[in-house]
Biopython code that builds the backbone (N, CA, C, O; Angstrom):
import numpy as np
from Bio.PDB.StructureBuilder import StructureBuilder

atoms = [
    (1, "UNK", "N", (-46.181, 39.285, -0.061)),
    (1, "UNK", "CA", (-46.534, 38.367, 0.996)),
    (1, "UNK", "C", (-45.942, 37.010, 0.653)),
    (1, "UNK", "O", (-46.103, 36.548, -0.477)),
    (2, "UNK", "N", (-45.270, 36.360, 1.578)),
    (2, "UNK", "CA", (-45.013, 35.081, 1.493)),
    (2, "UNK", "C", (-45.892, 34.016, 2.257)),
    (2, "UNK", "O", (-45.899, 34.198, 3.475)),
    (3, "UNK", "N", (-46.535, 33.088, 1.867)),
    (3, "UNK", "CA", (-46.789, 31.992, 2.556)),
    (3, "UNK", "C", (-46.358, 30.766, 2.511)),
    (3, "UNK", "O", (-45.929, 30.260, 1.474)),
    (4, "UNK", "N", (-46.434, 30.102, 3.741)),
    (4, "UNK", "CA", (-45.688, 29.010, 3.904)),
    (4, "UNK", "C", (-44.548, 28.673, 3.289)),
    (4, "UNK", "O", (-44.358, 27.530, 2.874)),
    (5, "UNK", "N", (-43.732, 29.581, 3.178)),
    (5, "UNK", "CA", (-41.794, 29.504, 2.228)),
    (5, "UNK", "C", (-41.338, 29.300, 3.766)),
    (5, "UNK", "O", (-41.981, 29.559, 4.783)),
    (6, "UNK", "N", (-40.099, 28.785, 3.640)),
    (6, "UNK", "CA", (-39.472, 28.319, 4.543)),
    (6, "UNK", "C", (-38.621, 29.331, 5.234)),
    (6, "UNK", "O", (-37.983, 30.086, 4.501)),
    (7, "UNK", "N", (-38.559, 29.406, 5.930)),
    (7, "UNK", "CA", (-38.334, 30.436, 6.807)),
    (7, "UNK", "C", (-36.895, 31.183, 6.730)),
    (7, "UNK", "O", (-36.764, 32.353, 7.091)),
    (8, "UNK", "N", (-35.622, 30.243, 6.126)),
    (8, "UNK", "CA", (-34.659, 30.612, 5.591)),
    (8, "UNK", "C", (-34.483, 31.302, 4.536)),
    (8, "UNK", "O", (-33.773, 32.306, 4.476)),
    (9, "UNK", "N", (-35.307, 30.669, 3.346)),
    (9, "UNK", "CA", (-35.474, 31.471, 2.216)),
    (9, "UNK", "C", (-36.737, 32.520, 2.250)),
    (9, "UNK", "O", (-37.059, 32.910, 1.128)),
    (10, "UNK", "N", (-37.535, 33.063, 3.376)),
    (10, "UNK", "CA", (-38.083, 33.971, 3.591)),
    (10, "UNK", "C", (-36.909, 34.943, 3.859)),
    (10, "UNK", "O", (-36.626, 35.837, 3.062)),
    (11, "UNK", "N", (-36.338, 34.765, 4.839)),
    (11, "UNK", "CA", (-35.202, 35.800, 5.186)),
    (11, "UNK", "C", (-34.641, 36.118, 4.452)),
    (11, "UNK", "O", (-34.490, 37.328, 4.286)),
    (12, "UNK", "N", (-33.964, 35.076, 3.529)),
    (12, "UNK", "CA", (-33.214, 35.871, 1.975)),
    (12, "UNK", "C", (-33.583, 36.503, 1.038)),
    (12, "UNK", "O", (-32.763, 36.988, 0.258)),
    (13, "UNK", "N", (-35.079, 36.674, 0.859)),
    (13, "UNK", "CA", (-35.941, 37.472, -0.423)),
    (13, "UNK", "C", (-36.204, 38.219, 0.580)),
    (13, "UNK", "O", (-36.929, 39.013, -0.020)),
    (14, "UNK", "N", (-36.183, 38.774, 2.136)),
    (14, "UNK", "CA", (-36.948, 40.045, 2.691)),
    (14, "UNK", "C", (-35.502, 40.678, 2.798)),
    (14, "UNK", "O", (-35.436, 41.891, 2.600)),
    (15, "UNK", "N", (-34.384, 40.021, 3.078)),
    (15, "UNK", "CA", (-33.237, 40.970, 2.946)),
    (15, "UNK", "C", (-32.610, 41.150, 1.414)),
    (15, "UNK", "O", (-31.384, 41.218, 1.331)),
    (16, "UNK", "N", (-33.328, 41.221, 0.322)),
    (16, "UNK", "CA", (-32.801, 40.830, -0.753)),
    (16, "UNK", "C", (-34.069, 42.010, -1.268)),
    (16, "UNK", "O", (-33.782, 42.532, -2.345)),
    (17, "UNK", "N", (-35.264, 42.437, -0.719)),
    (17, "UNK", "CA", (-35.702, 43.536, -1.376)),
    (17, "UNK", "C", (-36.433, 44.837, -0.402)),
    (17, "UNK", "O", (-36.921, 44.904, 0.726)),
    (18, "UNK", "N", (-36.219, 45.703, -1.431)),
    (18, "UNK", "CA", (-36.491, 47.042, -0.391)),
    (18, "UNK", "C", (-38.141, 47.221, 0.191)),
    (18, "UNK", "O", (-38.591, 48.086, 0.942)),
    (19, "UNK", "N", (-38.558, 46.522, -0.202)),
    (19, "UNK", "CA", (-40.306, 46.752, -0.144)),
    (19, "UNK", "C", (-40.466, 45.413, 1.166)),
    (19, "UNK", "O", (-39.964, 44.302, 1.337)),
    (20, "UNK", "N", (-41.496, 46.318, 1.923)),
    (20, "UNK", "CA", (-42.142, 45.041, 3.143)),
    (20, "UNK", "C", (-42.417, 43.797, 2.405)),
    (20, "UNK", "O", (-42.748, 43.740, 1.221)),
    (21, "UNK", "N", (-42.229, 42.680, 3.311)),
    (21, "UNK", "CA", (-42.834, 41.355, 3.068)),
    (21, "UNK", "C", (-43.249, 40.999, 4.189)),
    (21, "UNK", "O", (-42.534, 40.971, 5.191)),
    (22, "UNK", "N", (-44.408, 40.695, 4.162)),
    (22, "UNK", "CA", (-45.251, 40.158, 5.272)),
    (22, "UNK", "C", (-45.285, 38.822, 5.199)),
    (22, "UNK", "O", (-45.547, 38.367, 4.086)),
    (23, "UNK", "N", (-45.086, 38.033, 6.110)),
    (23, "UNK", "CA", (-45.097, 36.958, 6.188)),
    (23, "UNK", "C", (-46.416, 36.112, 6.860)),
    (23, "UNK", "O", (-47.034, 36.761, 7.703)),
    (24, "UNK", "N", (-46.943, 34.662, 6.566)),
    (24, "UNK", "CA", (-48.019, 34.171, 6.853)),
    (24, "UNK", "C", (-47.719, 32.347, 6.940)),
    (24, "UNK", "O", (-48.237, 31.496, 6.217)),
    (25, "UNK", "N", (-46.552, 32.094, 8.259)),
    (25, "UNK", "CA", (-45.868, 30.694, 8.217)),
    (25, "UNK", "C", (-44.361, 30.979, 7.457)),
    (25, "UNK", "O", (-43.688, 30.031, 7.054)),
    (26, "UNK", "N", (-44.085, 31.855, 7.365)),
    (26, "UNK", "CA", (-42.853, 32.415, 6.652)),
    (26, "UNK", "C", (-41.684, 32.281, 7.584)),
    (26, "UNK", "O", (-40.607, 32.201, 6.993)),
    (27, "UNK", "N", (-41.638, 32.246, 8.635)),
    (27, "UNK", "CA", (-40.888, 32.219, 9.814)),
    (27, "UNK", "C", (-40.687, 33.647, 10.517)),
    (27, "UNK", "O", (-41.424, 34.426, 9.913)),
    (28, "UNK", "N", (-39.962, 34.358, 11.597)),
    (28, "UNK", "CA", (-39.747, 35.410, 12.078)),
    (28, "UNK", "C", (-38.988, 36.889, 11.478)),
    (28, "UNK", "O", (-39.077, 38.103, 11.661)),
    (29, "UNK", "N", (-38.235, 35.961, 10.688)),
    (29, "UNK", "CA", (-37.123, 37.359, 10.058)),
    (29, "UNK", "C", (-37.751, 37.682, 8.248)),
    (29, "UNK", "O", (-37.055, 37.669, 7.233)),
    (30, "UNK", "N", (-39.590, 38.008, 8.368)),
    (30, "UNK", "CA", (-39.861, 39.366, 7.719)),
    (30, "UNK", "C", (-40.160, 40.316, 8.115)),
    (30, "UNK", "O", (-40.182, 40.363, 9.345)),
    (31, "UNK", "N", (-40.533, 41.519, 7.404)),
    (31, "UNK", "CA", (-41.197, 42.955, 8.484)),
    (31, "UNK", "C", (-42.173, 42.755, 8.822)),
    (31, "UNK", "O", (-42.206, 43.218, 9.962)),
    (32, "UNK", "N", (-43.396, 42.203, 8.519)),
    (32, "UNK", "CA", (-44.508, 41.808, 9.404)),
    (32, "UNK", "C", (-45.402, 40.079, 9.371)),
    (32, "UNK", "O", (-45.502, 39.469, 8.306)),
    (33, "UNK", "N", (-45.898, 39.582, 10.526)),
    (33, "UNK", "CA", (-46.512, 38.645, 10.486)),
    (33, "UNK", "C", (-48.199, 38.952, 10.059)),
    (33, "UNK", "O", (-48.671, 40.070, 10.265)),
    (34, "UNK", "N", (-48.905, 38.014, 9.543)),
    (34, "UNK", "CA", (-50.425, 37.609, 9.533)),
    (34, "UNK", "C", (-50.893, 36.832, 10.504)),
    (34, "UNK", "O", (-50.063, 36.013, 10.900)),
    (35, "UNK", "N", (-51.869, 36.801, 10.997)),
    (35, "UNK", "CA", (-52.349, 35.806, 12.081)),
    (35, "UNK", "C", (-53.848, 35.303, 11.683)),
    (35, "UNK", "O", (-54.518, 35.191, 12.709)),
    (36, "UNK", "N", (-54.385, 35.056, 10.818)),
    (36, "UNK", "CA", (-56.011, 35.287, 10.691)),
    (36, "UNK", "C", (-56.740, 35.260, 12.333)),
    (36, "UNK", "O", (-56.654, 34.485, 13.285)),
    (37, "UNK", "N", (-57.414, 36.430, 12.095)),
    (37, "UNK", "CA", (-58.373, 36.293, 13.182)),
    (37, "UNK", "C", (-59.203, 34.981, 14.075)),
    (37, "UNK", "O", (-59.268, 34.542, 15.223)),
    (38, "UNK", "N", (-59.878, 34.656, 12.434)),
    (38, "UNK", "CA", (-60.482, 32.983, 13.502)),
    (38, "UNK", "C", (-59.334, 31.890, 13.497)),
    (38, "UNK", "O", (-59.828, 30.804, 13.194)),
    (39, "UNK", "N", (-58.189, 31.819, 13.692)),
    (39, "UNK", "CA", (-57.251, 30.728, 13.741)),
    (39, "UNK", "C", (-57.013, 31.533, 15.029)),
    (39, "UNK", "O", (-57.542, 30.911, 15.950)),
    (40, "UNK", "N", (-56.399, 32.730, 15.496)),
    (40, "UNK", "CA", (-55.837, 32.963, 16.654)),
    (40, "UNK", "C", (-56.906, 32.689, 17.425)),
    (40, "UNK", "O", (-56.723, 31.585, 17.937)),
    (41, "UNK", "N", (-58.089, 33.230, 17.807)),
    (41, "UNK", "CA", (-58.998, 32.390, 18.506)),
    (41, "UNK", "C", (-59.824, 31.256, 18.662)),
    (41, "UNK", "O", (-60.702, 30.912, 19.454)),
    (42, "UNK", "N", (-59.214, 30.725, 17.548)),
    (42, "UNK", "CA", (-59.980, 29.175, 17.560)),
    (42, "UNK", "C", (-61.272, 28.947, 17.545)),
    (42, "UNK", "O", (-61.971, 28.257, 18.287)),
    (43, "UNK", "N", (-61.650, 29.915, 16.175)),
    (43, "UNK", "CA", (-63.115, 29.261, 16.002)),
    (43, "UNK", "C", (-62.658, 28.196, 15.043)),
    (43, "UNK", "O", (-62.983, 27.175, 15.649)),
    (44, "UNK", "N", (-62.205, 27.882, 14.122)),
    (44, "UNK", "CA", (-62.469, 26.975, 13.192)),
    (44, "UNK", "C", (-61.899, 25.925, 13.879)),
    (44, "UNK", "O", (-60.686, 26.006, 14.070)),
    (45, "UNK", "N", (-62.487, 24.957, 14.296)),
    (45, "UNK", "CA", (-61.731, 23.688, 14.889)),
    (45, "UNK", "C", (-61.170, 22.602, 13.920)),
    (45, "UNK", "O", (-60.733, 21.525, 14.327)),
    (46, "UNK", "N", (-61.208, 22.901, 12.839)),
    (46, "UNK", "CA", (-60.273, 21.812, 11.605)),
    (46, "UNK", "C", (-59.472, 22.170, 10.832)),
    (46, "UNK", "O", (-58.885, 21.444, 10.029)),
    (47, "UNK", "N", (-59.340, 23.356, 10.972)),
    (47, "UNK", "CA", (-57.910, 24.035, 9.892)),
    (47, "UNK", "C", (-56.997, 24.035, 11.156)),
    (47, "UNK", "O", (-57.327, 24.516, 12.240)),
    (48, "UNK", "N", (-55.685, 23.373, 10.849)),
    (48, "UNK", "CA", (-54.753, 23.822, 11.745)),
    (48, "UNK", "C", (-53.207, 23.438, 11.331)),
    (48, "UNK", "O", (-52.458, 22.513, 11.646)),
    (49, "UNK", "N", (-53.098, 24.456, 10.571)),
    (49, "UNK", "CA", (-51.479, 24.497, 10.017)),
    (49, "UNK", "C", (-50.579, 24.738, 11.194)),
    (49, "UNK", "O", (-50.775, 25.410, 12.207)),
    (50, "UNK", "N", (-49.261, 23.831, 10.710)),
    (50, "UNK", "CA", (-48.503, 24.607, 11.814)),
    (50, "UNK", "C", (-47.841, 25.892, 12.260)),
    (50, "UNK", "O", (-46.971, 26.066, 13.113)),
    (51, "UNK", "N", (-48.560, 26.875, 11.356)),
    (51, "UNK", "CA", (-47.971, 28.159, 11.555)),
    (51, "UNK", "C", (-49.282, 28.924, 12.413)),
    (51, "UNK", "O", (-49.483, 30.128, 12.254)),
    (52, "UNK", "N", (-49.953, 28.274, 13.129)),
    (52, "UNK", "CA", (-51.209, 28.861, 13.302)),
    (52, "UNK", "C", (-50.993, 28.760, 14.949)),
    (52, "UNK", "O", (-50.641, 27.708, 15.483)),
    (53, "UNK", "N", (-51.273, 30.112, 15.761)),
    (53, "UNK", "CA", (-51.010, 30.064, 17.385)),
    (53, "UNK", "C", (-52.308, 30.432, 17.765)),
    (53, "UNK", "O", (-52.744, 31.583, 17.782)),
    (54, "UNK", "N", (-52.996, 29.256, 18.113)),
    (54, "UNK", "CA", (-54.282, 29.573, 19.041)),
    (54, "UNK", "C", (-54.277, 30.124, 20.655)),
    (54, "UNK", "O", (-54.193, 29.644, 21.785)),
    (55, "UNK", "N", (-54.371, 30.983, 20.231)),
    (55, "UNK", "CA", (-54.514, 32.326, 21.995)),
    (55, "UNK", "C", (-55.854, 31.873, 22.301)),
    (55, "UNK", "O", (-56.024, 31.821, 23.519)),
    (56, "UNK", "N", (-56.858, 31.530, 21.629)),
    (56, "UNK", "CA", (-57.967, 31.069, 22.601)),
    (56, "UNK", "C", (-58.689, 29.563, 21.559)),
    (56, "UNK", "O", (-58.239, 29.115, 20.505)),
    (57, "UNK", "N", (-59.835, 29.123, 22.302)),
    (57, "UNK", "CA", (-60.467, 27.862, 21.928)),
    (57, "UNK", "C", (-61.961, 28.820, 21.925)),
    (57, "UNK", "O", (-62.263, 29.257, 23.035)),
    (58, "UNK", "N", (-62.386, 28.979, 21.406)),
    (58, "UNK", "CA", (-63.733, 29.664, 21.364)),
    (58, "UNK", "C", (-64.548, 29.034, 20.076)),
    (58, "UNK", "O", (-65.227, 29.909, 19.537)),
    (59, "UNK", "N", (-64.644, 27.899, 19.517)),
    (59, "UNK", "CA", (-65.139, 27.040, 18.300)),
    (59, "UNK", "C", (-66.045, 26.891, 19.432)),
    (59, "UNK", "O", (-66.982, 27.687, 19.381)),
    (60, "UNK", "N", (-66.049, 26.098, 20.455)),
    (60, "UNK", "CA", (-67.748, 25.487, 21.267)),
    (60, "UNK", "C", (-68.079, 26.492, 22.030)),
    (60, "UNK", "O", (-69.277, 26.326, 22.262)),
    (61, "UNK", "N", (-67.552, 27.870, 22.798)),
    (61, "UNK", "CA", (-68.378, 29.070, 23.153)),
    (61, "UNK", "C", (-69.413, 29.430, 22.081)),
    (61, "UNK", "O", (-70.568, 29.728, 22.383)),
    (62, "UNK", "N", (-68.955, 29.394, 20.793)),
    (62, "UNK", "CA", (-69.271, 30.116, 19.682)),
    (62, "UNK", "C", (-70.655, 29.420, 18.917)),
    (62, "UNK", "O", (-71.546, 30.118, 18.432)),
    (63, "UNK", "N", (-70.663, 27.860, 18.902)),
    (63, "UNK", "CA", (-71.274, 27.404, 18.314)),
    (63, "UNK", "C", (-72.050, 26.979, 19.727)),
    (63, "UNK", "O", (-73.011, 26.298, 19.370)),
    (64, "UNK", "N", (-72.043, 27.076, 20.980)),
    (64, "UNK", "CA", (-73.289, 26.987, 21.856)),
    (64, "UNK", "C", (-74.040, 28.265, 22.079)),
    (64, "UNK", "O", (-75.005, 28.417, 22.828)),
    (65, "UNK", "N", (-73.422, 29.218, 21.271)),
    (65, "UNK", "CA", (-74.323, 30.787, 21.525)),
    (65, "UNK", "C", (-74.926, 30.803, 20.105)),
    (65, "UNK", "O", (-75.942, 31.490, 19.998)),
    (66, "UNK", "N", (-74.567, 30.287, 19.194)),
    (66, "UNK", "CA", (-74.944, 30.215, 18.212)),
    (66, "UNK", "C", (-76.471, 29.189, 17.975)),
    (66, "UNK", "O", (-77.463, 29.392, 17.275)),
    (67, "UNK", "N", (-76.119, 28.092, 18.865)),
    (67, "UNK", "CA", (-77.181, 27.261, 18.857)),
    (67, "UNK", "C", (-78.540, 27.496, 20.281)),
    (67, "UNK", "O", (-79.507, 26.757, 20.467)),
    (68, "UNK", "N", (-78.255, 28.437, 20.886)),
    (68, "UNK", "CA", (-79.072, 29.173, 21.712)),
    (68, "UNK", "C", (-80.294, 29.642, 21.106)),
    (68, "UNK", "O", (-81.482, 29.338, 21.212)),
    (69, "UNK", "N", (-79.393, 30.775, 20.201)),
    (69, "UNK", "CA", (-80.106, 31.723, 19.589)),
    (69, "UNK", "C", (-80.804, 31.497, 18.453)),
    (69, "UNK", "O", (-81.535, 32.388, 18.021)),
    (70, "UNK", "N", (-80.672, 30.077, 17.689)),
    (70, "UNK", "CA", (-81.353, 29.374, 16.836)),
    (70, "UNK", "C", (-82.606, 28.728, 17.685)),
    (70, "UNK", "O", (-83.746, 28.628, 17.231)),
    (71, "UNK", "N", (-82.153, 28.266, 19.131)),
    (71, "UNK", "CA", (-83.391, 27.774, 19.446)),
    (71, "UNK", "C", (-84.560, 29.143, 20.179)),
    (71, "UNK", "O", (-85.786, 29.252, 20.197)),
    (72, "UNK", "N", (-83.756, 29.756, 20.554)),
    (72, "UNK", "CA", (-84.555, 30.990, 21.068)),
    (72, "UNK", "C", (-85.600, 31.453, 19.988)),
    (72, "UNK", "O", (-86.806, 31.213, 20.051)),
    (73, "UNK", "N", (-85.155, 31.942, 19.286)),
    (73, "UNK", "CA", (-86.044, 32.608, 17.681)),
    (73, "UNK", "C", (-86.892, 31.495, 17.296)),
    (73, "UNK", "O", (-88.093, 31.667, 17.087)),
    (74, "UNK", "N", (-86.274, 30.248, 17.180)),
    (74, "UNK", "CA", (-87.562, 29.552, 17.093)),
    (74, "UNK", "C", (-88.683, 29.129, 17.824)),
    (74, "UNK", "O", (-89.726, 28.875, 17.220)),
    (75, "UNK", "N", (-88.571, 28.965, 19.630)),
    (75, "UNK", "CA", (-89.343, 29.268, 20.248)),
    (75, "UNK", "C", (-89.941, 30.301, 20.864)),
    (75, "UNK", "O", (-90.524, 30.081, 21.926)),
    (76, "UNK", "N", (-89.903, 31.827, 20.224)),
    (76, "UNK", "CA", (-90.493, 33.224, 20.275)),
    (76, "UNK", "C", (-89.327, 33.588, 21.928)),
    (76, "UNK", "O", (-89.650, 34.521, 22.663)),
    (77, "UNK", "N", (-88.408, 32.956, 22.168)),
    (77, "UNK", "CA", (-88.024, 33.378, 23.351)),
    (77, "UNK", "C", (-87.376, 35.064, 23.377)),
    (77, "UNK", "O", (-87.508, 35.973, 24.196)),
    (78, "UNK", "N", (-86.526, 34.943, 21.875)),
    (78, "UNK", "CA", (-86.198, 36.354, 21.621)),
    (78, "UNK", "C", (-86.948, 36.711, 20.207)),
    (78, "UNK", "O", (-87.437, 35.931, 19.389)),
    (79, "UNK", "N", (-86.882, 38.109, 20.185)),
    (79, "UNK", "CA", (-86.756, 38.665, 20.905)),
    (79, "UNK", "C", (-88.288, 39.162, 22.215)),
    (79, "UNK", "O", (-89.507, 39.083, 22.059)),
    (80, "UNK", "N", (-87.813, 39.436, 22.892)),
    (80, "UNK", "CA", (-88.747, 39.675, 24.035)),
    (80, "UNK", "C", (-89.516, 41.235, 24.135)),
    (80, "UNK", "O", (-88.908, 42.052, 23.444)),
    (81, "UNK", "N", (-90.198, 41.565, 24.539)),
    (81, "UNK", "CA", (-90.873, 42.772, 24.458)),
    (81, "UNK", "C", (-89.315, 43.879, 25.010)),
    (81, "UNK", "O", (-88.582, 44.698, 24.455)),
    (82, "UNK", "N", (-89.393, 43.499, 25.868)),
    (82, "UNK", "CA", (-87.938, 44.474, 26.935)),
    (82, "UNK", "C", (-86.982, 44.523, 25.876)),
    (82, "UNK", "O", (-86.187, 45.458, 25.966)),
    (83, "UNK", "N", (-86.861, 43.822, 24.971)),
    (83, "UNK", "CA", (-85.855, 43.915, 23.705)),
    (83, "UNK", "C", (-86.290, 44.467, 22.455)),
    (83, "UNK", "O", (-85.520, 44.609, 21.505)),
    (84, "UNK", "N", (-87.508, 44.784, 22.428)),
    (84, "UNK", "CA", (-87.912, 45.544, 21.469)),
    (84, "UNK", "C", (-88.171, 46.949, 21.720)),
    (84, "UNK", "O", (-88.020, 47.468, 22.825)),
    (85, "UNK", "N", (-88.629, 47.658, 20.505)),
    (85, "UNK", "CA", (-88.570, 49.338, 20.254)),
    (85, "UNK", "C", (-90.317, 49.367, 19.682)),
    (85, "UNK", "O", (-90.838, 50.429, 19.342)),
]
sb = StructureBuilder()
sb.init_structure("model")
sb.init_model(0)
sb.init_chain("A")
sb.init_seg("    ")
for serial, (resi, resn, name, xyz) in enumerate(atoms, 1):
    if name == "N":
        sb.init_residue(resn, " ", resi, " ")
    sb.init_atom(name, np.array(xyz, "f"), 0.0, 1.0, " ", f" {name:<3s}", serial, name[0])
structure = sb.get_structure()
């Protein structure tokens, strides 16, 4: 795996050996990319390298369902009888 090597000299060590190199900010020409999961959807709202492509913004979906359900449990809202066994 390469990270963050420059994208030229990524290409010259992936054409320079027989084994995959996955790349992570490496540029396009290795055999495979990394994407971390919470960077492509944008939960973490303060890490943001420039090798990082946010397909979605979901940091304040995430942390207003998150803060729901903190207040729910603490006011007995969930779980509810209809939600229990």
């Amino acid at each position: 795996m390469l990270e963050k090597v420059p994208a030229d000299l990524a290409a010259r060590v992936a054409g320079m050996l027989a084994i995959p190199i996955i790349g992570i900010g490496a540029g396009p020409n290795v055999d495979g990319q990394v994407l971390v999961t919470h960077d492509m959807l944008g939960l973490n709202k303060e890490f943001s390298p420039r090798f990082i492509r946010r397909y979605a913004s979901l940091f304040e979906q995430v942390t207003q369902a998150c803060s729901q359900y903190i207040a729910d449990v603490r006011t007995n809202r969930f779980p509810t009888r209809e939600e229990s066994y």
